[in-house]
N, C-alpha and C positions, 0 to 999 in steps of 0.2 A: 747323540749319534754324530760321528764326525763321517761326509762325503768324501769321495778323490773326487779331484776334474771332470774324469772322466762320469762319475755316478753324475755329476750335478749334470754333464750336458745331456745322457743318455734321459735322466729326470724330465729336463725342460723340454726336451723334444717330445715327451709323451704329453707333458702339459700344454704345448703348443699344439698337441693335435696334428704333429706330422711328425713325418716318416712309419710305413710299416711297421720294420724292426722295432721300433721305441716303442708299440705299443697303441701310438697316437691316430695315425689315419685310420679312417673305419669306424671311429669311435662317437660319429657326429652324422648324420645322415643327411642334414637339410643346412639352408643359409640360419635360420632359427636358433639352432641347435650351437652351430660354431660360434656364432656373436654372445648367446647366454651365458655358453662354457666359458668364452675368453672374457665376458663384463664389455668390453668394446675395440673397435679394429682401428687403426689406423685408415682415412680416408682421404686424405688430402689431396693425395693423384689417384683418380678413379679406377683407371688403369689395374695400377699396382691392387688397390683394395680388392677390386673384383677378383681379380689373383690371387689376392688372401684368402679368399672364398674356395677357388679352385684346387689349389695347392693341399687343402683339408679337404675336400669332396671329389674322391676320387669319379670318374666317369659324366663330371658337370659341363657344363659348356659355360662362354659367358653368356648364351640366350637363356640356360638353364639358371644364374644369378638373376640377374634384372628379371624376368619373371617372377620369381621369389618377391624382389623388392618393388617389384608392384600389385606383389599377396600380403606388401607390410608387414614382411617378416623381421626386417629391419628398415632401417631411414639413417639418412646422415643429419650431422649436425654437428656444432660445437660445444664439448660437453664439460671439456677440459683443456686448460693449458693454451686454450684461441687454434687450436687446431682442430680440423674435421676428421672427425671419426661416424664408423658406424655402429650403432647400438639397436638392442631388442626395442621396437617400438614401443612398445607399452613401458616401457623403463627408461624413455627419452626424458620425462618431464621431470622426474626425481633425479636423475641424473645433473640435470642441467641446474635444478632448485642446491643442487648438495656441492658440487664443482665448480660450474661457469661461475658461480655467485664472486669469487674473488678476482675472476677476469674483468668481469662487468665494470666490479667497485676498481679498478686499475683503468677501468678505460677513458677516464675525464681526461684527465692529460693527453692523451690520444685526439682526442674530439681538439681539444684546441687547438693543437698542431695544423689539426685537417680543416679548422674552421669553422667546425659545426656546433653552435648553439645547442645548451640543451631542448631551445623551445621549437630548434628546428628538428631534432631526432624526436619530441614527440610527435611532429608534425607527419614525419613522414614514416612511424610506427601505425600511424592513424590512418592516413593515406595507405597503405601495406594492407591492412587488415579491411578495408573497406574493399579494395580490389579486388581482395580474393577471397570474401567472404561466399558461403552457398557452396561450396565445394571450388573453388576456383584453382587454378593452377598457370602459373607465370612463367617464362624462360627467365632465365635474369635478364637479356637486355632489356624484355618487356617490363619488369619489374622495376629495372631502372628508368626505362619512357615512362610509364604511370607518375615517379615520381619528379623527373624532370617536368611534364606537365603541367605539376603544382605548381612551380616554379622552386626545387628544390635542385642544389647544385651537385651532382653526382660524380663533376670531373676526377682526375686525379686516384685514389683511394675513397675519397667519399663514401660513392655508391656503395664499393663493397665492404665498409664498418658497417653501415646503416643495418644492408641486409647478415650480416656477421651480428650485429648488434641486435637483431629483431629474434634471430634464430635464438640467441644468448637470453635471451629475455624468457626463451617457451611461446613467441608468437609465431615465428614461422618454423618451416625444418625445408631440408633439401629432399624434393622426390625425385625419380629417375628420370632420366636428361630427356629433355624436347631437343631431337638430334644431338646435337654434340654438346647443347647448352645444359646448366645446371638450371631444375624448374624447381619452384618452392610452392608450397603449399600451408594454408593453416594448420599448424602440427595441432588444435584444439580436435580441428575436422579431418582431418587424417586419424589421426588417434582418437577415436571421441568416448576409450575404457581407460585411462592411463591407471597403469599400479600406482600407488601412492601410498608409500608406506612410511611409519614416523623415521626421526632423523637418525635416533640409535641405528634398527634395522637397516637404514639407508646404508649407513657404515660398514656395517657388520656383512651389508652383501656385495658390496666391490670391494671389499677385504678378499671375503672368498675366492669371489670370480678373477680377483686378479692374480691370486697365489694359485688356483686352483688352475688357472689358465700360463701361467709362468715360471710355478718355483720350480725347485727352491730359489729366492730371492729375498733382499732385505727390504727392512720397513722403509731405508732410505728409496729402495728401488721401488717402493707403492707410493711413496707421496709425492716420488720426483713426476710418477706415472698419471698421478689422479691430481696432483699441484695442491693437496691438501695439507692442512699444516700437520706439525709433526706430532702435535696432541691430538688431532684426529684419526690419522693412521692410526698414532697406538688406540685409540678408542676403537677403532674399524677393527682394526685384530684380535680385539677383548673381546668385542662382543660374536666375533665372527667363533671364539671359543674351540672346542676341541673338534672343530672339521679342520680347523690346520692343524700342523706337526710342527714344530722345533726343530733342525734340525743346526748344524755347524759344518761351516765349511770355509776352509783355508782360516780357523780364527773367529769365524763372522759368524752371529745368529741369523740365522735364514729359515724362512717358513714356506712352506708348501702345501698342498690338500693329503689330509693323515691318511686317506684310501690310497694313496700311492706307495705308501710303505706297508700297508696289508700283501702287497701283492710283491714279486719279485722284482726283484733293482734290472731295469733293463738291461742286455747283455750288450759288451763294446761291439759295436760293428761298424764300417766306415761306407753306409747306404751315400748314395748322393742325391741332394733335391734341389731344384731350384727355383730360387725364390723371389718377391719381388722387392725391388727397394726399401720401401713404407712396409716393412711386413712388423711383428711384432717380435718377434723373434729375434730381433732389431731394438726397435723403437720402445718394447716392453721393457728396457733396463736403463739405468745411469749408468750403470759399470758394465760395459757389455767384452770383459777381458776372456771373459771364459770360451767365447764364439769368435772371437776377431783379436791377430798379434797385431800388438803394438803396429809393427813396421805395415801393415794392410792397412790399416785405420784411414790416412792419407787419401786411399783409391778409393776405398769406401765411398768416404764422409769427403769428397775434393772439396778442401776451402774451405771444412768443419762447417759451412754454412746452413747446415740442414737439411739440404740434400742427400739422401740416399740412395746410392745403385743398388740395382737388383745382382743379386749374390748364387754362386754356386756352392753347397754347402756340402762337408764329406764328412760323416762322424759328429755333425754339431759346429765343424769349423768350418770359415768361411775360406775357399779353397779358388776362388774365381768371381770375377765381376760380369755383367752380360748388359747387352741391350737387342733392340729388336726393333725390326722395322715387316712393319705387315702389306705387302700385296695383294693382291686379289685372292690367289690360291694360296700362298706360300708365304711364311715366316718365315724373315732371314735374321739372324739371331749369329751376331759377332759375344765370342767369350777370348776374356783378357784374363789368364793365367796368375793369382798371385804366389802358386806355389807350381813345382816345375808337375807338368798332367802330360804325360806321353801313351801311346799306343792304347792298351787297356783301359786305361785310367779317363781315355778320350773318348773312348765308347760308352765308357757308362756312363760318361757326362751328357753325351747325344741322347743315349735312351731316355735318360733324366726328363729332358726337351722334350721327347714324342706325348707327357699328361697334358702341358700344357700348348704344345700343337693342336692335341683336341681338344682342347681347353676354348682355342680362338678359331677352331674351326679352319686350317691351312695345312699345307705342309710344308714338314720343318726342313730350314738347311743352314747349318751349324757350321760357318765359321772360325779358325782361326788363326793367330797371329804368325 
């Protein structure tokens, strides 16, 4: 079955779990629900992630997220690729045993740079777990006093391998912030049921969750995703077996979840949503040509350095940049135009803004150039 552009984005936007039209919002009720569906979220800037959250649940707040995440519906951590995502808690520790594993064996070289002996990282993995054993829970600066204490040197980067390092391990994970800090906690006693299923299975289900959560897509676009090798992937799509579909587009083999071609190919529509930087919608692809032209990529991605802005999206493309700055009552929210948005086309973008005005609990005023 070969796709046009247009099927593949109407596609991805139902597996991405947003936009009405496409099928996708609606279709996840809880924080639980969207991280299972999507396998894991982009978390890096908290901000943005909880956003992720909101963006798919219609009617949430972000008091209504962070509650959730402290019902351990999910937890952050690094699961893959040395970036924080968030995942289904109980799917932290096989995650991290199946993925991190190649980050980990990469990180000697890291350590040397930074100074840090192996016999001082067990030192202060040991220190870590002593602290916050009993149910304990840390801010990071405290996590970093505890180990300064020892006399272990945190300046610089340190600090934050050590605990990047300990979460990579399956000793700690990140819980929801003490104020504005990031708090960690024993992911053993946080989670004390974790799934643990053998390595096959392990494969075979962020195979799924990630096509099932993203296609159509290629196997390059899963293992760029999950940093698995490429005999893995293919293992992960074998056994993941006939819940994905085949399909071809532009050329390319691309798979997606086979329920999605039971049911009607999304119809074209040009809905608008807006989204956050770190979304996956994004960050879910190597080849992300099909949502962002060429000539936008620059404003996106400034400096290709891995940053990303949060996006206004029209039909699946990326049609606008945004930022925001929150007051007390009121979100003030500047949008930078990468394609020409006049009259009509400026209101629907405003409406866009009023989910997640009540998202942050303010009201909005939209800005522009």
């Amino acid at each position: 079955m070969e796709l046009t552009p247009r099927q593949v984005l109407g596609l991805r936007m139902s597996s991405l779990l947003l936009g009405a039209s496409s099928g996708g919002a609606g279709r996840a009720t809880g924080v639980a629900e969207v991280v299972t569906w999507l396998g894991a979220m982009q978390a890096q800037d908290l901000a943005s992630g909880l956003w992720s959250f909101g963006a798919r649940l219609a009617g949430h707040t972000v008091a209504d997220v962070t509650a959730a995440l402290e019902r351990r519906e999910a937890l952050r951590t690094w699961p893959m690729r040395g970036t924080i995502h968030f995942v289904p808690s109980r799917d932290a520790r096989w995650m991290l045993d199946l993925m991190a594993v190649r980050v980990l064996n990469a990180a000697a070289r890291r350590r040397e740079q930074l100074g840090l002996p192996e016999e001082t990282v067990a030192e202060a993995m040991e220190v870590l777990g002593g602290a916050l054993a009993g149910g304990g829970r840390l801010s990071r600066s405290q996590c970093l006093a505890v180990l300064g204490a020892k006399g272990i040197d945190t300046g610089g980067q340190r600090g934050y391998h050590l605990l990047c390092h300990a979460s990579q391990l399956g000793l700690l994970c990140i819980a929801p912030n003490i104020g504005n800090e990031q708090s960690f906690v024993l992911l053993d006693e946080w989670v004390p049921d974790p799934h643990r299923p053998e390595r096959d299975e392990a494969l075979g289900t962020i195979a799924l969750r990630y096509f099932r959560g993203r296609g159509p897509a290629t196997r390059h676009d899963f293992a760029g995703w999950t940093g698995l090798t490429a005999a893995d992937a293919k293992r992960g799509i074998a056994v993941a077996g006939e819940a994905l579909a085949r399909v071809t587009v532009d050329g390319l083999e691309t798979y997606l979840d086979a329920a999605l071609l039971d049911a009607p190919l999304p119809a074209e529509d040009d809905e608008v949503l807006v989204l956050p930087g770190f979304d996956e919608y994004l960050l879910g692809y190597k080849d992300r040509s099909f949502m962002v032209a060429d000539e936008h990529k620059a404003a996106i991605i400034p400096g290709g350095n891995g940053v990303f802005r949060s996006t206004v999206v029209r039909g699946g493309r990326v049609v606008a940049t945004w930022t925001r700055i929150l007051a007390k009552s009121r979100v003030l929210i500047s949008v930078q135009p990468l394609v020409p948005l006049h009259g009509g086309d400026r209101a629907e973008v405003e409406r866009a803004f009023e989910q997640y005005a009540r998202f942050v609990e303010r009201t909005p005023e939209v800005r522009w150039p």
